[in-house]
C-alpha positions in Angstrom: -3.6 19.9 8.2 -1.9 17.5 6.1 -3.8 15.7 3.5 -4.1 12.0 3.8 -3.5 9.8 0.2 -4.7 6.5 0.2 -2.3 3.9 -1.1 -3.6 1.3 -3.6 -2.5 -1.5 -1.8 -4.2 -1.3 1.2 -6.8 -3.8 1.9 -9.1 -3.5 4.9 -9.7 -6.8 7.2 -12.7 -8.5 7.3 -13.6 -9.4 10.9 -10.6 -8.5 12.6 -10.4 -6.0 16.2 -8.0 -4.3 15.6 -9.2 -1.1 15.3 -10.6 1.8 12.9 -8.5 2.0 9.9 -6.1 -0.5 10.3 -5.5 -3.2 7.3 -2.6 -4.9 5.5 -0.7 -4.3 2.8 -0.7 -6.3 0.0 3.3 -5.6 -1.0 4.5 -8.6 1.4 1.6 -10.5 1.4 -0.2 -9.2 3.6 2.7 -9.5 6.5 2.6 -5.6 7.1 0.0 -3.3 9.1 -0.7 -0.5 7.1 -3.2 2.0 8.0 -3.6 3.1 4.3 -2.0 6.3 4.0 1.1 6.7 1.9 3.1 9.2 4.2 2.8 6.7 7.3 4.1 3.8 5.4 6.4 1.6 7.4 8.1 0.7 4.2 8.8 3.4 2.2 11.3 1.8 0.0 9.4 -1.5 -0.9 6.1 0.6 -2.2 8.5 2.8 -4.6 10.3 -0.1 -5.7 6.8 -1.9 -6.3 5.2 1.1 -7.6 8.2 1.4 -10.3 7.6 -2.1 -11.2 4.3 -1.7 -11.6 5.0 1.1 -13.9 8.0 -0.5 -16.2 5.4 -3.2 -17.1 2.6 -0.8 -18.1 5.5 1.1 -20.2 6.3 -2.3 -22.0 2.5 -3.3 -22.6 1.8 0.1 -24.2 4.9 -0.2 -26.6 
């Protein structure tokens, strides 16, 4: 069984049918259904690229 990792960026919907589990992600503002997990992520390549942006500006803050 393959472990499921959340990803940060999903946000659950308040009051919306559409299912258990199923949310947004807040990469493209919120244009994307996500159901939260990492490896299912219709956009692999936007959440690295945001992820190593993310991570560049926590570099420069700490120097």
């Amino acid at each position: 069984m393959v472990e499921e990792k959340v990803c940060r960026l999903f946000r659950r919907p308040e009051g919306l049918g559409m299912g258990k589990g199923i949310g947004y992600c807040d990469i493209d503002s919120s244009s994307t259904i996500c159901e939260g997990d990492v490896l299912f992520c219709e956009r692999p390549d936007a959440l690295k690229k945001y992820l190593r942006t993310v991570l560049e500006e926590i570099e420069k803050e700490e120097k």
